[in-house]
N, C-alpha and C positions, 0 to 999 in steps of 0.2 A: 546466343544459341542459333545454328542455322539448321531450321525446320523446313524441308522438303516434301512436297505434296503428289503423288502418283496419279495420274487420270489413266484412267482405266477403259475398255471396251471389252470387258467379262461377258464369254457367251454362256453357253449350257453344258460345257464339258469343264470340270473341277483341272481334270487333267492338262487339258488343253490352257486355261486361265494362270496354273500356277507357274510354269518357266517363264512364262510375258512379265509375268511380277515381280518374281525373281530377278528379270534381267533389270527392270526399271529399280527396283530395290540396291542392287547395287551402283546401278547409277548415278542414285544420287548417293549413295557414303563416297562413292568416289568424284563425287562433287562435293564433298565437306561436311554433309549432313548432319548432325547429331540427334535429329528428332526426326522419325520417315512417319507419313501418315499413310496411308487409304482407302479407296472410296467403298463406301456402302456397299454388302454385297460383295467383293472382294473376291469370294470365290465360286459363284454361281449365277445367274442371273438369267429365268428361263419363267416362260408363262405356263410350262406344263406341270401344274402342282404331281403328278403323276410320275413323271418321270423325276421331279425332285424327291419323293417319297423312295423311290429308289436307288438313286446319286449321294445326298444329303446324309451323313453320318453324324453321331453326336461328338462331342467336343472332345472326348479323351481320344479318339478315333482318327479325329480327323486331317485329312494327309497336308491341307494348306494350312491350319495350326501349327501343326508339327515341325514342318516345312519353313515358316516365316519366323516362327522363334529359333530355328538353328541360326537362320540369315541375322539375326540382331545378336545372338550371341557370337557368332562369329566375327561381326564386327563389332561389336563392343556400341550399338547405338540403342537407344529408342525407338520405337516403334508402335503405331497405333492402328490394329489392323480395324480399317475404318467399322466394316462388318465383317459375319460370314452369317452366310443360312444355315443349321444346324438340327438334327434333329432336337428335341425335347427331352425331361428326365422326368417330365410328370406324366406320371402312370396314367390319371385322368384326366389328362390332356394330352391326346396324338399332335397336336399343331406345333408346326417349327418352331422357331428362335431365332430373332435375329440379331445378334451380339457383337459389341462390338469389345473388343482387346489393348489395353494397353501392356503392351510386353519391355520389362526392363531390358538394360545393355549385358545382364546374363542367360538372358531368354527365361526368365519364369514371368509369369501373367500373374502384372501387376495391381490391373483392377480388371473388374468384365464391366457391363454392361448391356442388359437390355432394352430397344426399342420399346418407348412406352408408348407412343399415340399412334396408331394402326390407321395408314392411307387409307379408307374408306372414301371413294369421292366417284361420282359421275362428271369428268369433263367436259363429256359430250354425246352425243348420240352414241358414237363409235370409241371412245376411249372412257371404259371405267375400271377401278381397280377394286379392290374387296382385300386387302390386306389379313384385315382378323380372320378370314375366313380360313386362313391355310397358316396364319403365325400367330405365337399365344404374347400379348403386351407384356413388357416388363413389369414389375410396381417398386421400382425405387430409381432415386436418382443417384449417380455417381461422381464423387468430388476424387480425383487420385492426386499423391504425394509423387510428382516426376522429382525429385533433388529440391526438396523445399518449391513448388512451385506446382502450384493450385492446377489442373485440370478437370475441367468441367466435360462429363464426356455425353454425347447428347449424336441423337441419329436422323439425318432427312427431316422427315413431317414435324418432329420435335419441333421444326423451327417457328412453328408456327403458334407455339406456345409459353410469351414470354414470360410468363410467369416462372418457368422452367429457370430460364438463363439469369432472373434474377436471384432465384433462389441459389444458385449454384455459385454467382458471383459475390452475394452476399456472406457465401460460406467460407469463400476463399480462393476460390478459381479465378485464374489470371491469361488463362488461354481455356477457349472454349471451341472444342471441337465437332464439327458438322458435316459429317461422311456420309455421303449423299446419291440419291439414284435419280433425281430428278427429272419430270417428263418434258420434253421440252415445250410444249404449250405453258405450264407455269412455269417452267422453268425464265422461258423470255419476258412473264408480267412479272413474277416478285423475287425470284432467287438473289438477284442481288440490294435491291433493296431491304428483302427482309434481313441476310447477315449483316448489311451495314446498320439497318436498326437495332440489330442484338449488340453490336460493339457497342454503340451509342448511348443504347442502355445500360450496359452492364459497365462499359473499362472493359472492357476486357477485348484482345487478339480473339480474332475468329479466323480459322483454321479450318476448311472448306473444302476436302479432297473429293472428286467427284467424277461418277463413271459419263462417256461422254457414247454419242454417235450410235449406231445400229450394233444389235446382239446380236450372233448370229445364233441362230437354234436350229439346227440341225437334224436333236434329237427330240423336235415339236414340229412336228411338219406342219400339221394342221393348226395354227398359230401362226397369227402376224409375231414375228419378229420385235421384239421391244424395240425402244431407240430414248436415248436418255443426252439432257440440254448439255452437259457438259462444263466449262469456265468453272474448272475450280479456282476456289478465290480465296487470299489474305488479305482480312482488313483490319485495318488498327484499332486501338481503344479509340480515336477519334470519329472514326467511319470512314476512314477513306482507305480505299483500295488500292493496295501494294501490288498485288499479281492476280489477275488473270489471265486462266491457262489456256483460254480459247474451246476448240472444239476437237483437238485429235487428244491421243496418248501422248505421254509423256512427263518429264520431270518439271517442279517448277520450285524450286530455289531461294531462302531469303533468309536474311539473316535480323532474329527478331531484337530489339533493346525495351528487354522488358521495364524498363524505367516510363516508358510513354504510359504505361497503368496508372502509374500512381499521377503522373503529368496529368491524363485527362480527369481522373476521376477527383482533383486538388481543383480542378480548374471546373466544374460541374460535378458536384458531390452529391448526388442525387440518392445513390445506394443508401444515404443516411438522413432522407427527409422521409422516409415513409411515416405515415400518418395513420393512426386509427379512424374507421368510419363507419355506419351504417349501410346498411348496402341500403338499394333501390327496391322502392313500396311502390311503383306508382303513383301518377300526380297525387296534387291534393286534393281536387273535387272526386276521386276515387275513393281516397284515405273517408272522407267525411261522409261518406254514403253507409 
């Protein structure tokens, strides 16, 4: 199967982001494609929750859905729109969604997926995000059927909770995918170590489309501008890294043998030693008091 990955530099115009996709989209079918992923965010990517409240439509609405499942059913491929920002459908809750799509080779939406772990983090003085505060978390995990063949569909921060990818590889996922917006301060300490850890853990292809370089936001003046690390990456069920895609746009190319899953996971069977245990009480001059 030759899975193709899109890096992206999505600014704040929906309108503006969707022909760039498009044209990368078909790029790569016209590179052999049969599986297109991409990155997180996909079609919007803007710090002014304000002007997303205005932009951001819900799902049956919205024009790069609509738009990206004609592009897969036209060409008869796969497609995994990494995210989009979306409004909500719960009445009591106004907070977005951030979803991601696996769309079949006839354009219907195969599985969805919501972002479950909300980037909450203080990087640093001058860089913090607040995620939950403006998107509602998912609460389920998603295993989809691509043609007999397990995907595990999982978004950004997710990555950071392996528990996730075990569970998903345990269930049957044999590519696990990581569609991503990454800042580039963590981006340069763990983004590549963490997906090589998840293969390592799980068996399983990691699948890593990812937005790269400055957003431009136009329609947020008073707003620094985002800027996201980029190096979208494939790593094998072993942990080693097949492609990355550096730091601009563009296509990145590879053609998977999914036989190496079952290679590593015969060769480190670990998915099948977990063990029952007590969690942690604290030492034992603790326990004895």
């Amino acid at each position: 199967m030759n899975v193709a990955l899109l890096q992206l530099t999505s600014g704040d115009d929906p309108q503006v982001n969707l022909p760039r996709t498009i044209a990368l989209f078909r790029q790569a079918v016209e590179l052999g494609a049969d599986f297109v992923l991409t990155p997180e965010v996909t079609n919007i990517v803007s710090p002014d929750r304000g002007w997303q409240a205005k932009t951001l439509r819900h799902e049956a609405a919205d024009p790069t859905l609509a738009a990206l499942r004609a592009e897969a059913a036209q060409a008869g491929v796969w497609l995994l729109i990494g995210s989009l920002a979306l409004k909500g459908d719960d009445p009591a809750d106004d907070r977005f969604v951030n979803r991601s799509f696996l769309i079949a080779p006839d354009g219907r939406i195969a599985a969805r997926y919501d972002k479950l772990h909300m980037f909450d983090v203080s990087i640093s003085d001058t860089e913090t995000y607040r995620e939950s505060a403006a998107y509602r978390p998912g609460d389920r995990a998603t295993l989809a059927d691509m043609n007999g063949i397990g995907i595990g569909m999982t978004i950004c921060y997710d990555l950071r909770f392996p528990h996730l990818y075990r569970q998903l590889a345990q269930a049957g996922a044999q590519i696990l995918t990581v569609p991503s917006a990454f800042s580039p301060v963590t981006g340069e300490a763990h983004w590549e170590v963490l997906l090589r850890a998840r293969a390592i853990e799980t068996g399983c292809f990691i699948l890593a489309p990812a937005q790269c370089g400055t957003h431009a936001a136009p329609n947020s003046p008073d707003r620094r501008p985002r800027r996201s690390h980029g190096h979208s990456m494939i790593v094998d069920p072993w942990g080693t890294v097949l492609h990355d895609a550096g730091v601009t746009q563009g296509v990145t190319i590879h053609r998977l043998d999914l036989r190496a899953v079952n290679g590593a996971r015969s060769r480190i069977p670990s998915l099948t030693h977990d063990r029952p245990f007590d969690g942690p009480r604290g030492n034992e001059q603790d326990r004895d008091k």
